[in-house]
C-alpha positions, 0 to 999 in steps of 0.5 A: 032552863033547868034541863040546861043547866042539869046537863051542863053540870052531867058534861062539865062532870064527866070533862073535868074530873077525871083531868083533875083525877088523872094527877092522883092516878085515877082511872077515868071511869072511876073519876067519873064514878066518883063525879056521880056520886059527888053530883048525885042525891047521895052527895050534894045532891045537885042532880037527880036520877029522872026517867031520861037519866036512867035511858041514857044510862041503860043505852050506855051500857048496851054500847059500851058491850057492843062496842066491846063485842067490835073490839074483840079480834074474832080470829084471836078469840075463837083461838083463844076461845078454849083457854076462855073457856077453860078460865071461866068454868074453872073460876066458876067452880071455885068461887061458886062452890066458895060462894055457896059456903060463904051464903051458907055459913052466913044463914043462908037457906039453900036458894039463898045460899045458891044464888050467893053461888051464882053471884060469885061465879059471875062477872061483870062484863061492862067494867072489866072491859072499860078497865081493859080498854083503859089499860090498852089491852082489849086487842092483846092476847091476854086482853082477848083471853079474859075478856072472852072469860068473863063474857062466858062466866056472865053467860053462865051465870045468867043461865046459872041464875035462871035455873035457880029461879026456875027451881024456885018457881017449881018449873023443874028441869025441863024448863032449866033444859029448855032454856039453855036451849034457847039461849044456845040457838039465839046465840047461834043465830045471832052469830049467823044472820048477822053478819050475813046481813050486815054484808049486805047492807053495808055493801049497798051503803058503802059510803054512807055513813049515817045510814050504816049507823042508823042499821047498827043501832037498829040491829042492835035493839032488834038482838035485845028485843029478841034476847028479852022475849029469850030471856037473855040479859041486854048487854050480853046480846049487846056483845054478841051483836057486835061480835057478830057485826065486826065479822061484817067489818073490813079494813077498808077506809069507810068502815074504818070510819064507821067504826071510828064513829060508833066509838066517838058516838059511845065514848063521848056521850053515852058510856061516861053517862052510864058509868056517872049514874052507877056513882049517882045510885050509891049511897056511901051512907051505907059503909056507915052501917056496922050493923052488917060488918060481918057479913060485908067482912065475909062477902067482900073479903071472900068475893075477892081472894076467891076471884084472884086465886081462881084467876091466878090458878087458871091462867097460870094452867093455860102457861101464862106467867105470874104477873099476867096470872096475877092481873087475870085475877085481880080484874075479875075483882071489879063487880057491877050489873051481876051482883045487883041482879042476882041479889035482886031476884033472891030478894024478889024470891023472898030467900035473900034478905035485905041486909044481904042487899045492903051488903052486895051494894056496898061491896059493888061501891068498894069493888068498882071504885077501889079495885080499878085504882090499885090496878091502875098502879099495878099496872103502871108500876109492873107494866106487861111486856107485850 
């Protein structure tokens, strides 16, 4: 009975939130957000973060970045492929030279301060893509531009965090070189084998579609599998594989319906759950806490004028116009999965301190929930012109 009636509150959540929430402009995946943290041990308290909880959650995300990777237009991407990169390194370099300034200025020892860089070189892929596809921009050019951005600025970053791992551990050079290594060749992999495979099974599977859903979910673990042992974060193998298995796609009827069924599959169930429990898991006690103000003032404050002036500089370099320059920066303010991860290991390694940790967790509650709100009346105020 009370498995029921946990669930009937987790759907009733995700349903009728963000209805209420729409009439005040909210996005949804920020009523959703709010509708955890509301339910979750930190409000009322009405539902708790079990084992399960925490599946559905982790397999949401890795769907909402394949179904990402299934969105983007491979043609579009791949010319568009310099502009992406171009953005990611020049952001990476502006906010990671102004994050390591920031960690240093705060008392931050030289790895601290270097994973302090790491974090504000990076991006969160999952929310930056929920927002674009909110906003009905993951297929224009501009949408294609910065998600293949931010999707290069994660990779670095996680390269980035491995190597300053790598030095802390005393592992040197030649394991940072080896790595990137095997991150270039599994990638590369991944964009060959895959849709040489796919190909083949859809073909034999034309017109069946649970066996077709049943090989994407099966590939998809195969990929995060492979990508753990490489050490590459899930959700970036999650992305390439459904870059990879698009490629597999045709305009046909029948994947058209598959494709239709993998979004109704991630969209109704699992990517909402992910998106409740990131509000379940914060603690809003903690904005509370003046203890830490000037080095919440420092990094929040810091993290966001370095993003949107690097964003706004680089797509202004690539001949964008000022309001597409303004929103590339302003929707790589939003941060999630990366942060945690990287402050996370700097507080595993011991140069991270826990009040750093508090820190980086307020400023993922303030980014992702404030962020996506003034967005959305940006957006809706100042609409781009296609």
């Amino acid at each position: 009975m009370e498995l029921y009636i946990t669930f009937f509150i987790i759907i009733a959540s995700i349903f009728l939130v963000p209805i209420i929430l729409k009439r005040f402009n909210i996005p949804g995946i920020t009523a959703v957000m709010l509708a955890g943290i509301l339910i979750g041990p930190y409000g009322l308290g009405i539902v708790d973060i079990d084992e399960s909880l925490k599946t559905f959650s982790t397999f949401g995300a890795i769907f909402l970045m394949f179904l990402a990777g299934m969105e983007v237009d491979n043609e579009t991407l791949i010319r568009g492929f310099k502009n992406s990169l171009f953005i990611s390194l020049f952001s990476a370099v502006i906010c990671g030279i102004g994050g390591y300034y920031i960690g240093s200025l705060l008392g931050l020892n030289y790895l601290g301060a270097l994973l302090y860089s790491v974090m504000f070189a990076s991006n969160s892929v999952g929310i930056v893509y929920a927002l674009l596809n909110e906003l009905d921009m993951t297929k224009s050019k501009f949408g294609t531009v910065l998600l293949g951005a931010v999707v290069l600025s994660e990779v670095l970053g996680m390269i980035l965090l491995a190597i300053v791992s790598k030095i802390s551990l005393n592992q040197g050079l030649e394991g940072s070189v080896l790595f990137i290594l095997q991150v270039l060749l599994y990638i590369l992999g991944l964009l060959l084998l895959i849709p040489f495979i796919t190909k083949r099974i859809f073909k034999r599977f034309e017109n069946l579609q649970c066996r077709k859903i049943h090989f994407v979910l099966l590939i998809i673990l195969i990929s995060i599998l492979i990508g753990e042992y490489v050490g590459v974060h899930p959700m970036i193998c999650a992305f390439i594989t459904g870059v990879a298995v698009s490629e597999a796609l045709t305009k046909e009827e029948h994947d058209n319906i598959l494709n239709s069924n993998l979004n109704a599959i991630g969209y109704s169930f699992f990517i909402p759950i992910f998106f409740l429990t990131l509000g379940m898991n914060t603690d809003i006690g903690m904005l509370l806490n003046l203890d830490n103000l000037g080095i919440l003032v420092s990094t929040v404050g810091g993290l966001m004028v370095l993003k949107v002036i690097s964003g706004y500089l680089s797509f202004k370099m690539i001949g964008c116009d000022r309001l597409r320059s303004l929103y590339g920066g302003l929707l790589t303010i939003p941060q999630v999965s990366a942060p945690l991860v990287v402050t996370s290991v700097g507080r595993d390694l011991g140069v991270i301190p826990h009040s750093f940790y508090v820190t980086v967790v307020i400023m993922i509650l303030l980014t992702s929930i404030m962020a996506p709100i003034v967005i959305r009346y940006m957006v809706d105020k100042y609409p781009l012109q296609v």
